[in-house]
N, C-alpha and C positions, 0 to 999 in steps of 0.2 A: 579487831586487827585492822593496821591502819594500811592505806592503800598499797602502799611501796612495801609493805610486808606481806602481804597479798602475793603480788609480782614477785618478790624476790623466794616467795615458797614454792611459786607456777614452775622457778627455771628448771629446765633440766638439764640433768649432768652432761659433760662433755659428751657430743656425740662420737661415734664410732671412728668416725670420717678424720677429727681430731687427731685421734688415734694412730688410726694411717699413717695419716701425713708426719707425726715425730716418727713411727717407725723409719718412714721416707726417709726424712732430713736422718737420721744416724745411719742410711745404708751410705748415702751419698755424702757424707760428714770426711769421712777418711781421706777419699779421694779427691776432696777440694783442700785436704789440708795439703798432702802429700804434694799434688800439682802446683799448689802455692808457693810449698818451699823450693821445691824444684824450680819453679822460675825467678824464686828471692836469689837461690846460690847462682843457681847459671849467669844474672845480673849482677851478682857480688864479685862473681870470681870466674866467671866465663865458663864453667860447666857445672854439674852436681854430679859426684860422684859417693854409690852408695855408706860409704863410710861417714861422708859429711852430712847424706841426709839422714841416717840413722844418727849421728851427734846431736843436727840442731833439732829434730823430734823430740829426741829421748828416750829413746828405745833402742831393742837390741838389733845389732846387724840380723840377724836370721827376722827379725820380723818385720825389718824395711825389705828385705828381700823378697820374701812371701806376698808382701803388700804389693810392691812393683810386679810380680806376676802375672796377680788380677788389673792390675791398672794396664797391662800393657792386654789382658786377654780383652778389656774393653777399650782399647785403642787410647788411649791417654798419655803412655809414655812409649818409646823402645828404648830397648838397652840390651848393651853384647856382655857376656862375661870380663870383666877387665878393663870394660870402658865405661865412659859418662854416661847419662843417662841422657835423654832427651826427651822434649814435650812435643807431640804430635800438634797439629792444628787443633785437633778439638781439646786437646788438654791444656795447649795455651789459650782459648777462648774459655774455657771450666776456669783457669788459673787467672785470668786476669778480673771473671767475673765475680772471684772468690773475693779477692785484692778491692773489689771496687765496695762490697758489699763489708766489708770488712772495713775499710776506711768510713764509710758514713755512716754503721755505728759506731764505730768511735768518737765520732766527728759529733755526733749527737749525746752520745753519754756526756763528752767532756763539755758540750752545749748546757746539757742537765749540773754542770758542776760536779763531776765525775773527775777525782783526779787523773793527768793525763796516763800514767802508768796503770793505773786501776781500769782505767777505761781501755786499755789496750789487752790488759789481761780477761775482759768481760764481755768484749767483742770477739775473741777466740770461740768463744761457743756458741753466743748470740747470730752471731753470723751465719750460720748453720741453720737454723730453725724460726728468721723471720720471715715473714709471706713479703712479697713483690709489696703487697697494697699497703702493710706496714710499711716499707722503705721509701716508698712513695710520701708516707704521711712523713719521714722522716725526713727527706728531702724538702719538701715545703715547711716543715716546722725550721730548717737548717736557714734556710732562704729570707723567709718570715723573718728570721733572727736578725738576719744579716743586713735586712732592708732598715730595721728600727735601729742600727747602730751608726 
């Protein structure tokens, strides 16, 4: 057996910890989308109101409403019966950190030659579940690029 197959027999499987942290990113997945589009509409068209964010989701009214619930039990949104919604402080800081994390992977997929629509559709989820120290390398590999052009 040759050395690298050695090595590559030694690894072990994902640790635990791995684990975790996707369960993490899918607790916290929702409420970065939801605060995102909330702050897309309110920029589009000066408020979000739950009927429009339940359209550009794609889900049904009773489950953007249940969702804003909890977003509002953890302070992220308020909202009255019959009115817009709104982003608190920290759910406009969640929302813009979604926004920024979400543009440079795409910025980087379409870097990779990722068409730009494909790269937008790929960064929906990606976005969610990369670590800081990945986005960092994404960042300098973006940079990197930019410098050799």
């Amino acid at each position: 057996m040759t050395t690298a197959r050695k090595r590559n027999a030694r690894k072990s499987p994902p640790s635990a910890r791995s684990f975790q942290r996707t369960r993490q990113d899918h607790k916290t997945e929702t409420a970065e989308d939801y605060v995102e589009m909330i702050a897309d509409l309110i920029d589009q068209h000066g408020e979000a109101r739950l009927v429009d964010l339940a359209k550009a989701l794609g889900i049904s009214h009773a489950t953007a409403n249940r969702t804003l619930g909890r977003l509002q039990e953890d302070g992220l949104v308020q909202s009255r019966p019959y009115r817009s919604i709104f982003l608190t402080d920290t759910g406009r800081a969640l929302a813009m950190q979604s926004r920024g994390r979400h543009r440079l992977v795409c910025q980087f997929l379409v870097a990779l030659g990722v068409a730009q629509e494909q790269a937008e559709i790929d960064a929906e989820g990606l976005e969610h579940h990369v670590s800081d120290v990945t986005l960092r390398a994404m960042e300098r590999f973006l940079a990197a690029s930019a410098n050799r052009d």
